[in-house]
DSSP file (Angstrom, degrees, kcal/mol; ACC not computed):
  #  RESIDUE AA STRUCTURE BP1 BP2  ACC     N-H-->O    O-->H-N    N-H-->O    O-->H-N    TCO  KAPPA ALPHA  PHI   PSI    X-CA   Y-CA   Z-CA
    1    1 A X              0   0    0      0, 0.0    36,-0.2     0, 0.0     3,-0.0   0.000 360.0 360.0 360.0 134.8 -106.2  -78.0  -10.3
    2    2 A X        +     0   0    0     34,-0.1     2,-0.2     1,-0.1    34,-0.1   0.265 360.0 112.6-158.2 -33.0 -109.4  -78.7  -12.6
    3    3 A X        +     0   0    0     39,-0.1     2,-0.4     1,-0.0    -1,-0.1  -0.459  65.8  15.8 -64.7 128.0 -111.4  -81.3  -10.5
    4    4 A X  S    S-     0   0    0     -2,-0.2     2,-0.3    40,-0.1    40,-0.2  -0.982  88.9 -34.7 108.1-133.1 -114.4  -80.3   -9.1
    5    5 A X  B     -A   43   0A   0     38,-1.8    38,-2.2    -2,-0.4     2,-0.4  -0.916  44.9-122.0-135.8 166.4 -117.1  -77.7   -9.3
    6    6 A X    >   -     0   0    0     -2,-0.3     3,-2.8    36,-0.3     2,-0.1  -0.999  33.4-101.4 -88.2  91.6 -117.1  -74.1   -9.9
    7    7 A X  T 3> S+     0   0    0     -2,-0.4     4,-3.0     1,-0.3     5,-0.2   0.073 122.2  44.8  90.6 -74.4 -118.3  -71.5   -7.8
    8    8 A X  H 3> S+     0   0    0      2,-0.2     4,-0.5     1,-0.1    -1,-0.3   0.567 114.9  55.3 -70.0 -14.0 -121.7  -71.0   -9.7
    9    9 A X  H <> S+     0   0    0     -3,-2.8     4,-1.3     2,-0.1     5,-0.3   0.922 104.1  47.2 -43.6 -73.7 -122.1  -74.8   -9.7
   10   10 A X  H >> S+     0   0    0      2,-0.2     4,-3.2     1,-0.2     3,-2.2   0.990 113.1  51.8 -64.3 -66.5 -121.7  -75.5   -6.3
   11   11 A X  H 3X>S+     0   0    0     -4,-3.0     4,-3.3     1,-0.2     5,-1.3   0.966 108.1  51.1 -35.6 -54.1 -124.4  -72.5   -5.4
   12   12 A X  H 3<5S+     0   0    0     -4,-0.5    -1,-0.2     1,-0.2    -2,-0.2   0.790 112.4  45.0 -59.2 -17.5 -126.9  -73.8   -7.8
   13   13 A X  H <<5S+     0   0    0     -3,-2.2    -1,-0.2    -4,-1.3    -3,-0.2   0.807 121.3  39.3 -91.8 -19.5 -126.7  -77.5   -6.3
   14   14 A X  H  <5S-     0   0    0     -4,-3.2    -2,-0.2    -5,-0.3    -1,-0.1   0.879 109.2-132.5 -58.8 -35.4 -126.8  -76.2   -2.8
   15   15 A X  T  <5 +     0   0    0     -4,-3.3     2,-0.3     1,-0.4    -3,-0.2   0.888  66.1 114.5  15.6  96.8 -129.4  -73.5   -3.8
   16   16 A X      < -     0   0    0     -5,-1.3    -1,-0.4    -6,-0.1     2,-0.4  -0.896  68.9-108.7-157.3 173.7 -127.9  -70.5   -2.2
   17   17 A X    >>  -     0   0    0     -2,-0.3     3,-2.4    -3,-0.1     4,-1.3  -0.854  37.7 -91.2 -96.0 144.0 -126.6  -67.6   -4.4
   18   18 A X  H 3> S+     0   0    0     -2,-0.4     4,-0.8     1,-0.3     5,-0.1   0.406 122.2  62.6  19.4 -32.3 -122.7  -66.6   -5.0
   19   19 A X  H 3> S+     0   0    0     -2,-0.3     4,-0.6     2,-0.2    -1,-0.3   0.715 102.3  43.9-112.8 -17.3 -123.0  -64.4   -2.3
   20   20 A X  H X> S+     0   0    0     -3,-2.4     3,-2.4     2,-0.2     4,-1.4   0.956 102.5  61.2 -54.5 -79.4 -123.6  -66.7    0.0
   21   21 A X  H 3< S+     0   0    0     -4,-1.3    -2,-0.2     1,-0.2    -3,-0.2   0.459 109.6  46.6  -7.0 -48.0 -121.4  -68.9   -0.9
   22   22 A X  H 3X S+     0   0    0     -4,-0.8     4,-1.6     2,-0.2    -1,-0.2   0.488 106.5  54.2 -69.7 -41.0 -118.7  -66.1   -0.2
   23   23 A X  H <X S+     0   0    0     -3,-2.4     4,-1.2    -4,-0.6    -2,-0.2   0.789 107.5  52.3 -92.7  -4.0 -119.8  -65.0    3.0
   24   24 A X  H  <>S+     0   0    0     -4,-1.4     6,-0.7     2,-0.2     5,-0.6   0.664 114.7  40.6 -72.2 -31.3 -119.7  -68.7    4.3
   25   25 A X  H  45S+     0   0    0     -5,-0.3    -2,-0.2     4,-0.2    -3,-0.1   0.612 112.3  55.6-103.4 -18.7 -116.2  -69.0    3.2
   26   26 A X  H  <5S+     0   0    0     -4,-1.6    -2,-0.2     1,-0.2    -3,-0.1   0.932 114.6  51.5 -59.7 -54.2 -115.8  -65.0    4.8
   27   27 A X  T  <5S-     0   0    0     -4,-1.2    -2,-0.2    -5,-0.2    -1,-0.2   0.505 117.0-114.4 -77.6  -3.8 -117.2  -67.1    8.0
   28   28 A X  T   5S+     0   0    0      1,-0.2    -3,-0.2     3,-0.0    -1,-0.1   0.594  87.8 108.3  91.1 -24.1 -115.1  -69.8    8.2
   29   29 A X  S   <S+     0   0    0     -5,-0.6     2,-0.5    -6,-0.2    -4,-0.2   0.626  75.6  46.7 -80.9  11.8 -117.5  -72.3    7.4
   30   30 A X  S    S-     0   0    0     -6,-0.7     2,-0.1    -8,-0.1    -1,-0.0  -0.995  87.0-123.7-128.1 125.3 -116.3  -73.1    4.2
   31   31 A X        -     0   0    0     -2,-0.5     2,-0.7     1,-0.1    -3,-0.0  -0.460  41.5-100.0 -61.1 162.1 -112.6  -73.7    3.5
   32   32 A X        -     0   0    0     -7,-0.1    -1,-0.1    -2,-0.1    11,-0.0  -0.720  45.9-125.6 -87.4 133.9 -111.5  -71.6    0.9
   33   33 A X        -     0   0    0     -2,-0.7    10,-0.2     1,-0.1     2,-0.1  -0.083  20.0 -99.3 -67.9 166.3 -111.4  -73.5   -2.2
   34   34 A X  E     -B   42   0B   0      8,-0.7     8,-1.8     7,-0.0     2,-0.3  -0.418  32.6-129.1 -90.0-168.2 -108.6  -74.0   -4.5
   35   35 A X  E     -B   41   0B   0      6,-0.2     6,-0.3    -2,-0.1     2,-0.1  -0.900  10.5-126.1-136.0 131.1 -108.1  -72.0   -7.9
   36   36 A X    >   -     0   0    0      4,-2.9     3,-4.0    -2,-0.3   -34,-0.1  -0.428  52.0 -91.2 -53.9 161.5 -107.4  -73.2  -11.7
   37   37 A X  T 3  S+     0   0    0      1,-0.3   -35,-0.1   -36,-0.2    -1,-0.1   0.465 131.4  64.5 -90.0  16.8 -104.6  -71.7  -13.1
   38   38 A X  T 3  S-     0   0    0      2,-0.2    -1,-0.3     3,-0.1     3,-0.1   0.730 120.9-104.1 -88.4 -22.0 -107.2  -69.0  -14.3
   39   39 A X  S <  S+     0   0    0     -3,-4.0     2,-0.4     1,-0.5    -2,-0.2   0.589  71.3 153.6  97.0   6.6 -107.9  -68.0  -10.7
   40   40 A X        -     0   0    0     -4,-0.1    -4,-2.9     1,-0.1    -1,-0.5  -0.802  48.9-121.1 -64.1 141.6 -111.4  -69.9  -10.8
   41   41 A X  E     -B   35   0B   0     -2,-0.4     2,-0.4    -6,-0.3    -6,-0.2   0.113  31.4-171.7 -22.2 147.0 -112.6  -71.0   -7.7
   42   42 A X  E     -B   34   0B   0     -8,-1.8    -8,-0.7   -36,-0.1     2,-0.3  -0.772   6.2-161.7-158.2 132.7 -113.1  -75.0   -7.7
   43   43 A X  B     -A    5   0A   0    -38,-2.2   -38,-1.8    -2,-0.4     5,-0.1  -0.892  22.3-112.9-122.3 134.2 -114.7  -76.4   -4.9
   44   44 A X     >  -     0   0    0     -2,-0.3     4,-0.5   -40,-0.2   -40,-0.1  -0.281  41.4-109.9 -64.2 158.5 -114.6  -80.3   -3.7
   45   45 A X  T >4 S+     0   0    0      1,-0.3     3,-1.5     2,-0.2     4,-0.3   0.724 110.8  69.6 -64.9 -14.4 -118.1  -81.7   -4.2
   46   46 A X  T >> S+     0   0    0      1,-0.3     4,-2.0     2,-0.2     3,-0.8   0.896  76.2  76.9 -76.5 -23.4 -118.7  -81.9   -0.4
   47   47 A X  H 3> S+     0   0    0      1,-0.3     4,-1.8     2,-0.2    -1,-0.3   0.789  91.4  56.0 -70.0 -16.8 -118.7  -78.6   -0.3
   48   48 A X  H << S+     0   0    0     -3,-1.5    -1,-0.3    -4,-0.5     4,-0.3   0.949 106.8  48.5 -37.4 -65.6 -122.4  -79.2   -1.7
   49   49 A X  H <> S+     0   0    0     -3,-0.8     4,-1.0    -4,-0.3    -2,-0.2   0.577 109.8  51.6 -57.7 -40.8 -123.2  -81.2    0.9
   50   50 A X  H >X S+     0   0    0     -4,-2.0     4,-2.9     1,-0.2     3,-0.8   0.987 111.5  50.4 -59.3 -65.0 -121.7  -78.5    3.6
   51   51 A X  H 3X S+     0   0    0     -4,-1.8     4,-1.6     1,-0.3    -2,-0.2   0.518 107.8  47.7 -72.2 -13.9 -123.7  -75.9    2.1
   52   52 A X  H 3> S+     0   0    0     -4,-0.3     4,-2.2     2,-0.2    -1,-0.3   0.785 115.9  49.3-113.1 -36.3 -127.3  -77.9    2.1
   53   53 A X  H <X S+     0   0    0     -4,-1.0     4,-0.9    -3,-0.8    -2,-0.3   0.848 111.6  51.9 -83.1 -32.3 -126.5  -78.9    6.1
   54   54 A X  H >X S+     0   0    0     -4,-2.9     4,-2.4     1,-0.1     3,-0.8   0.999 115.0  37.6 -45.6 -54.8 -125.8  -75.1    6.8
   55   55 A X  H 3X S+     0   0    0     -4,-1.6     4,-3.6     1,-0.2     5,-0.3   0.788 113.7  51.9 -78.6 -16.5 -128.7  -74.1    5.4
   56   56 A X  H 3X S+     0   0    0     -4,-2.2     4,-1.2     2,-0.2    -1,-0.2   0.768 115.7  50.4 -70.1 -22.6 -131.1  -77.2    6.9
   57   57 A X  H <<>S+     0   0    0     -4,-0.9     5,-1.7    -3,-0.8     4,-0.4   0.954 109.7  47.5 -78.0 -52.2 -129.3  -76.1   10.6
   58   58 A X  H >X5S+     0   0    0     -4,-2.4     3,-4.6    -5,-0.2     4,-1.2   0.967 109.4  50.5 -43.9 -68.9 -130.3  -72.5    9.9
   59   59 A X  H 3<5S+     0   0    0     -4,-3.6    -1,-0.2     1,-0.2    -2,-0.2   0.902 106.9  62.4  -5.7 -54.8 -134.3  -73.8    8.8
   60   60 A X  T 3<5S-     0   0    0     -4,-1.2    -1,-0.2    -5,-0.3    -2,-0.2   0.586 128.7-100.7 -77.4  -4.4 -134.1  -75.6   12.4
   61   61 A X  T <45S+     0   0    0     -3,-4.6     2,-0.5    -4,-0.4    -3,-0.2   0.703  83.0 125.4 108.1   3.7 -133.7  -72.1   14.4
   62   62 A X     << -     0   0    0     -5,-1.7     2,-0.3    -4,-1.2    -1,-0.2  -0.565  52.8-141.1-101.3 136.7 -129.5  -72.2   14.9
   63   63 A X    >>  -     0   0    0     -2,-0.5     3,-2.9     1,-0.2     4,-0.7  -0.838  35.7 -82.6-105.2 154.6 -127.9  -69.2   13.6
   64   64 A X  H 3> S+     0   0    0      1,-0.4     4,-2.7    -2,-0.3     5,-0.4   0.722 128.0  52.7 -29.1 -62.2 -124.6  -69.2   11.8
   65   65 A X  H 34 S+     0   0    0      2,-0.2    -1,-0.4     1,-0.2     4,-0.3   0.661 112.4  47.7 -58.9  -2.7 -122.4  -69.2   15.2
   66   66 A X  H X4 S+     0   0    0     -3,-2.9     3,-3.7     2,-0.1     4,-0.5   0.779 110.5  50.2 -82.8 -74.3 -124.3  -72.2   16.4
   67   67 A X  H 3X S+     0   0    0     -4,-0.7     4,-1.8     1,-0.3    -2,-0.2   0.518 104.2  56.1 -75.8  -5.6 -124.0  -73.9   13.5
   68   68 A X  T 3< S+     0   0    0     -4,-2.7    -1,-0.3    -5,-0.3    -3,-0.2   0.730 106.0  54.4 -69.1 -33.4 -120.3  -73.5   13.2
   69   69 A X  T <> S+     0   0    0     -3,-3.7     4,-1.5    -5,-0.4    -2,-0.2   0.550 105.1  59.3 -59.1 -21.9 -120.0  -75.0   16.6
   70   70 A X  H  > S+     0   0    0     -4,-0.5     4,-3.5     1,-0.2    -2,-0.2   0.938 104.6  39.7 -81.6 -34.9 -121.7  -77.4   15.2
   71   71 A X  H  < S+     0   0    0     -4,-1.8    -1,-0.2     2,-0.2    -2,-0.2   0.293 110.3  58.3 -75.4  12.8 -119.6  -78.2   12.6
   72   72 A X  H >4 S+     0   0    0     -3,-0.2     3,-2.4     2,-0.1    -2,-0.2   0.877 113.7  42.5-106.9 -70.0 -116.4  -77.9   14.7
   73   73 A X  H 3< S+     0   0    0     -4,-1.5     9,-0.4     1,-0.3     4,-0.2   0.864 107.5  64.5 -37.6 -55.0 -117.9  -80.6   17.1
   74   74 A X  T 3< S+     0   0    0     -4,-3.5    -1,-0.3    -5,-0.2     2,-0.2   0.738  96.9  64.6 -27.0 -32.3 -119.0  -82.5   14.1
   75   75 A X  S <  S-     0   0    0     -3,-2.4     7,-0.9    -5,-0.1     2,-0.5  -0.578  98.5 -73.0 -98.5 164.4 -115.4  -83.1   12.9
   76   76 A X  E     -C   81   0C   0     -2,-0.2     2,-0.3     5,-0.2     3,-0.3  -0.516  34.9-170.9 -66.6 115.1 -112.7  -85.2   14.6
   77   77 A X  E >  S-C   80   0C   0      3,-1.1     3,-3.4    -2,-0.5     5,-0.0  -0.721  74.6 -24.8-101.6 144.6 -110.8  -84.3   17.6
   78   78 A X  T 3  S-     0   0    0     -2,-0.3    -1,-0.3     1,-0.3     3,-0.0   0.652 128.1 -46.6  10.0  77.3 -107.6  -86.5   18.7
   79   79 A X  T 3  S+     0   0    0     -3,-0.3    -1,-0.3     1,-0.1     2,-0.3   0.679 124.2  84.3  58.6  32.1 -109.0  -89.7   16.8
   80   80 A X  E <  S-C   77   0C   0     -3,-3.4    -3,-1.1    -5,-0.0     2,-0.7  -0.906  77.5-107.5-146.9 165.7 -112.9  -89.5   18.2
   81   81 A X  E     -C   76   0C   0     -2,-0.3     2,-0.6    -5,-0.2    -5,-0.2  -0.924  25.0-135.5-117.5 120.3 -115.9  -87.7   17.2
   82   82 A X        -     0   0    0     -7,-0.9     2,-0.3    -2,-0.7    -7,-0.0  -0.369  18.4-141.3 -42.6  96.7 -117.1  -85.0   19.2
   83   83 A X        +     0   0    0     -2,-0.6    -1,-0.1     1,-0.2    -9,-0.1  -0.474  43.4 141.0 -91.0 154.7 -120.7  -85.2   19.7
   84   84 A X     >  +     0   0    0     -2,-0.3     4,-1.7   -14,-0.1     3,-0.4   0.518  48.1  85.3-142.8 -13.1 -122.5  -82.0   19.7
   85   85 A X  H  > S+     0   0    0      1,-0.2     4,-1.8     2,-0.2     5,-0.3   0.813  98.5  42.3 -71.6 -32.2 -126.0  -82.5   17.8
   86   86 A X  H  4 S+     0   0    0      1,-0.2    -1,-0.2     2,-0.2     4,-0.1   0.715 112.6  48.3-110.1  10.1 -127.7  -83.7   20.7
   87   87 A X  H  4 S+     0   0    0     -3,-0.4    -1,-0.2     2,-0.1    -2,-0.2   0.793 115.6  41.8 -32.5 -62.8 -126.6  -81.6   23.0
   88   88 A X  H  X S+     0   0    0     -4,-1.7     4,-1.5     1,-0.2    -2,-0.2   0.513 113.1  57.0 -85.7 -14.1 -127.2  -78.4   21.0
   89   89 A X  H  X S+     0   0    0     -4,-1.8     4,-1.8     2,-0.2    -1,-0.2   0.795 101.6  50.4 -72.0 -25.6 -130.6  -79.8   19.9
   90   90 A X  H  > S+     0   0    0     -5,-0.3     4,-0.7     2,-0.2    -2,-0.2   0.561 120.0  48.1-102.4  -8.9 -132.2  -80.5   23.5
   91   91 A X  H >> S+     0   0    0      2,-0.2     3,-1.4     3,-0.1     4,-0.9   0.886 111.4  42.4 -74.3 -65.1 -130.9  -76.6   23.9
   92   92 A X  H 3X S+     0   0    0     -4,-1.5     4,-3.8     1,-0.3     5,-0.3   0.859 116.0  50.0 -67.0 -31.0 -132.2  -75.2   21.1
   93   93 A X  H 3X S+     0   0    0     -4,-1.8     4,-1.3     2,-0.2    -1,-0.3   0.908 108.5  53.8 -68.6 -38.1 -135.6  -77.2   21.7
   94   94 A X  H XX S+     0   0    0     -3,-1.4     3,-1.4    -4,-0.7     4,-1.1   0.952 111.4  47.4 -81.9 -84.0 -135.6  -75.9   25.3
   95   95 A X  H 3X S+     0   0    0     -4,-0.9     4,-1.1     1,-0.2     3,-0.5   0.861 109.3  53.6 -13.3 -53.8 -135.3  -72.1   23.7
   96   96 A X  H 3X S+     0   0    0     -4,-3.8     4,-2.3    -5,-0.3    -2,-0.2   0.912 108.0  46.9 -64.0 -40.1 -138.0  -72.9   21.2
   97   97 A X  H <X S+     0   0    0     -3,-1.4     4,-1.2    -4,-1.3    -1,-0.2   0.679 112.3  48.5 -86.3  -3.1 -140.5  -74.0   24.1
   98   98 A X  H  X S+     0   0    0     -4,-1.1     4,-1.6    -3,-0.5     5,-0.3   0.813 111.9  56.3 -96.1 -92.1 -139.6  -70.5   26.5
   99   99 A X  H >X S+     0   0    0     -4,-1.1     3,-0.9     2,-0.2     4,-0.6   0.459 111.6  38.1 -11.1 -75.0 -140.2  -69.0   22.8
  100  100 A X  H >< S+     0   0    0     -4,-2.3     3,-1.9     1,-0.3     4,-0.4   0.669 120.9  46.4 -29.5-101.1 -144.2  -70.8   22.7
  101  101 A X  H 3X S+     0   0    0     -4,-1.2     4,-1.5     1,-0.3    -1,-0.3   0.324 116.5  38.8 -69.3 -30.5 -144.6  -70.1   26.1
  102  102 A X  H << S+     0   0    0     -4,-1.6    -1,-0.3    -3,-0.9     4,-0.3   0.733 123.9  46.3 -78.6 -23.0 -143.2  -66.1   25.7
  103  103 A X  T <X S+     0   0    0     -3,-1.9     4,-1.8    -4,-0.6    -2,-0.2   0.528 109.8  52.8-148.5 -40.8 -145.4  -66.2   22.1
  104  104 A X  H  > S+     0   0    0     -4,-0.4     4,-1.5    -5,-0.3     5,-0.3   0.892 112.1  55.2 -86.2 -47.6 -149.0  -68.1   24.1
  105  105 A X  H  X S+     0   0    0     -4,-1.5     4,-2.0     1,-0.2    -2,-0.2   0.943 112.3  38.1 -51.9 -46.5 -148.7  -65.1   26.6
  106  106 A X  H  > S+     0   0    0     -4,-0.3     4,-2.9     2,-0.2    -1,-0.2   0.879 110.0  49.2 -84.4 -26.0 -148.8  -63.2   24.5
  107  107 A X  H >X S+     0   0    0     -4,-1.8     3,-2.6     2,-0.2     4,-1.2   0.950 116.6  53.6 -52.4 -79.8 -151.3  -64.3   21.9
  108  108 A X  H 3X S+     0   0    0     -4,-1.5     4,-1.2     1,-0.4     5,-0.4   0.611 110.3  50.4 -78.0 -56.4 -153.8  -64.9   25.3
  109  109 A X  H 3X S+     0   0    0     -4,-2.0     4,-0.7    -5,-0.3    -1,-0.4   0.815 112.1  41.8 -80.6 -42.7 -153.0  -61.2   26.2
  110  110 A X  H <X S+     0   0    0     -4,-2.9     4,-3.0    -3,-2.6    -1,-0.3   0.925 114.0  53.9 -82.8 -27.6 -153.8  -59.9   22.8
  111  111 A X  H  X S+     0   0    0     -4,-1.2     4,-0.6     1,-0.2    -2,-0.2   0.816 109.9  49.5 -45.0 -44.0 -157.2  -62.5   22.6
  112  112 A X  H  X S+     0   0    0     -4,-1.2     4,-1.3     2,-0.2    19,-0.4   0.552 104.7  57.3 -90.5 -33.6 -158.4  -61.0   25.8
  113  113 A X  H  <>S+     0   0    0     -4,-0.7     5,-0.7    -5,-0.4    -2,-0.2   0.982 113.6  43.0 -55.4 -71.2 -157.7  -57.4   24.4
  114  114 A X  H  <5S+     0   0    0     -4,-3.0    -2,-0.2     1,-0.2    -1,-0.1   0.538 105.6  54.8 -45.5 -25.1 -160.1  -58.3   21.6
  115  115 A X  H  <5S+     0   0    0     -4,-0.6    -1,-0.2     1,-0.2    -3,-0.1   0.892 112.9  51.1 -75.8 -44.0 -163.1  -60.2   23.3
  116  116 A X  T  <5S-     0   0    0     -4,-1.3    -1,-0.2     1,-0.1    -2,-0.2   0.452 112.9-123.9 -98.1  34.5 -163.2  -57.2   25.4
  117  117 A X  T   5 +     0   0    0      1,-0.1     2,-0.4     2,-0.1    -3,-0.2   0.920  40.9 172.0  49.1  54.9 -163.3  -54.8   22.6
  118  118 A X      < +     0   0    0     -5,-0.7    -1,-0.1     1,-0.1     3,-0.1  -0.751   3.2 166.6 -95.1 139.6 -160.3  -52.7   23.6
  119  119 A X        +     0   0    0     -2,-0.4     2,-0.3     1,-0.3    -1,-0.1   0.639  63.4  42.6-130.2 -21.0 -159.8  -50.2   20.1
  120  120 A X    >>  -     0   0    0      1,-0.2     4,-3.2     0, 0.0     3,-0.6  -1.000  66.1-151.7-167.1 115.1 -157.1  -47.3   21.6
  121  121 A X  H >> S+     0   0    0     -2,-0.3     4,-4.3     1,-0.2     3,-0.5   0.972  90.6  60.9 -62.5 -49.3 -154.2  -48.3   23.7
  122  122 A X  H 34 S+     0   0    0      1,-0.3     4,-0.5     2,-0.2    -1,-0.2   0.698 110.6  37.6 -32.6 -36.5 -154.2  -44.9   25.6
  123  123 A X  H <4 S+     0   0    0     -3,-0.6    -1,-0.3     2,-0.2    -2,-0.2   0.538 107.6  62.0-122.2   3.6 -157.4  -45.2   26.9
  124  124 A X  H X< S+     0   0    0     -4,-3.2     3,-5.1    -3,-0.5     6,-0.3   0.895 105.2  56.1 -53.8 -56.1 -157.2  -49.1   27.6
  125  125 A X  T 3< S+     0   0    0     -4,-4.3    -2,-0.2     1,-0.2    -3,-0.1   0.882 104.9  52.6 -43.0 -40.2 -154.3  -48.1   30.0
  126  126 A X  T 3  S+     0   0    0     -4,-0.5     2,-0.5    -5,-0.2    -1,-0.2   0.090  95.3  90.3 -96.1  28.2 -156.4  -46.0   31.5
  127  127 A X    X   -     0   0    0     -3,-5.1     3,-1.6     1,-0.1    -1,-0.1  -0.889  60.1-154.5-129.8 147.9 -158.7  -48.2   32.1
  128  128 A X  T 3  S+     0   0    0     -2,-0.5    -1,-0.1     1,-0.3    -4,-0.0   0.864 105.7  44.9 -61.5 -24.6 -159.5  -51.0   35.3
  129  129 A X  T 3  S+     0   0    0     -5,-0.1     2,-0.4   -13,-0.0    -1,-0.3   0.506  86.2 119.3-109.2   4.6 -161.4  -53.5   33.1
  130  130 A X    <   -     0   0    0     -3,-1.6     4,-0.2    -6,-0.3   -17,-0.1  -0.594  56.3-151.5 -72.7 113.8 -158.6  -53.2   30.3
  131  131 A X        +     0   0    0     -2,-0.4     2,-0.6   -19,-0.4   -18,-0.1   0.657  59.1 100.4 -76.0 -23.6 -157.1  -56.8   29.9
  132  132 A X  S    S-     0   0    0      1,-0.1     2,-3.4   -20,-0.1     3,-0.2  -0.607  85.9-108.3 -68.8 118.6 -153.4  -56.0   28.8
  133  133 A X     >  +     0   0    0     -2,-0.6     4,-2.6     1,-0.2     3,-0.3  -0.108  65.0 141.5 -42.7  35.3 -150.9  -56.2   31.3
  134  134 A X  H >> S+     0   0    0     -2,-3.4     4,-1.4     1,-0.2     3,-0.7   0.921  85.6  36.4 -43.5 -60.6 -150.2  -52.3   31.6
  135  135 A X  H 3> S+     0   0    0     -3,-0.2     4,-1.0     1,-0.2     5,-0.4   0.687 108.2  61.9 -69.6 -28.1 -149.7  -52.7   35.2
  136  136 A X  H 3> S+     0   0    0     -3,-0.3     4,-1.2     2,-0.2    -1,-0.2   0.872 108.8  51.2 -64.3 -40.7 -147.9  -56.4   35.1
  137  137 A X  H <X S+     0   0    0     -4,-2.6     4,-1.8    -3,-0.7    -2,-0.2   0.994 111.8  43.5 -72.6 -49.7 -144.9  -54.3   32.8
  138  138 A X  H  < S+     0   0    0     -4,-1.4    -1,-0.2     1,-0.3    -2,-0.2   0.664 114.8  44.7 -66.4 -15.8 -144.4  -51.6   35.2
  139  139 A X  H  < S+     0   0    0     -4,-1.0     3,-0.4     1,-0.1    -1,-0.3   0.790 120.4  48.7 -89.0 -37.9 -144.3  -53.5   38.6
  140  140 A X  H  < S+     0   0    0     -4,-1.2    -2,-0.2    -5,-0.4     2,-0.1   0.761 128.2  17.2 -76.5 -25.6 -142.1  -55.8   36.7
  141  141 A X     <  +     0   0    0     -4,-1.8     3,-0.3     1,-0.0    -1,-0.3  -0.789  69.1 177.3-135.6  87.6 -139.7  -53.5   35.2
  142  142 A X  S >  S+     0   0    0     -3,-0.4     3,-0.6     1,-0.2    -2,-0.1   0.687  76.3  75.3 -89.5   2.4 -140.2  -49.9   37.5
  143  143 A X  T 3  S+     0   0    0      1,-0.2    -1,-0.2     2,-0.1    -5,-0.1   0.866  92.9  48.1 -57.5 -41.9 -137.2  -48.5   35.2
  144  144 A X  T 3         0   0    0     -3,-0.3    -1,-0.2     1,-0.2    -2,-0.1   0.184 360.0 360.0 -69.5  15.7 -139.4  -48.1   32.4
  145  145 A X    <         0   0    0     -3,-0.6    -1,-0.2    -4,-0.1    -2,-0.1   0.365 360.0 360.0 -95.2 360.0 -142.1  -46.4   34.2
């Protein structure tokens, strides 16, 4: 076997390092390539192509087990193609907006710290006009109290 790319090839067109490369094929998202009869690696050119849509999934917020679902849906089951991108997008999008919203609370919370010139957490808890939600965590969670 001698067609195809090499190991340090295929990283450099993906841009990912060698060690990526390995722990993607460790994960299952990569087939394991065949070998030349030296025991290099040789990888089909899609496997470019795999490697530049892992990492664009990762960019987009999906972490490796997503995006291995994704690519399992991606392929062909009993003569159809699964879809799974627009499922798993209008999830991931609804995660990302609880994220803002968890992320705006807090930003507001920490704005509101500052206007009112809170400098020492201790003695903002202990205080009535202190804007941070000391009291909000402990009613909310009374195990942590």
């Amino acid at each position: 076997m001698s067609s195809g790319l090499r190991a340090g090839q295929v990283a450099a067109a993906a841009g990912v390092n060698l060690q990526t490369l390995r722990y993607y094929e460790r994960r299952g998202l990569l087939d394991e390539p065949g070998r030349t009869l030296g025991g290099h690696r040789i990888y089909p050119e899609q496997a470019v192509t795999l490697l530049r849509v892992i990492k664009t999934a990762q960019r987009l917020g999906f972490s490796l087990s997503e995006v291995a679902e994704l690519l399992e849906t991606g392929s062909y089951h009993h003569g159809r193609r699964d879809a799974g991108l627009q499922a798993r997008a209008s999830a991931k999008i609804a995660e990302i907006d609880r994220k803002i919203a968890d992320l705006t609370v807090i930003r507001e919370s920490l704005v509101r710290a500052l206007d009112a010139g809170c400098d020492d957490l201790v003695t903002c808890a202990g205080s009535r006009s202190c804007p941070l939600p000391f009291t909000e965590l402990t009613t909310n969670h009374p195990e942590s109290a």
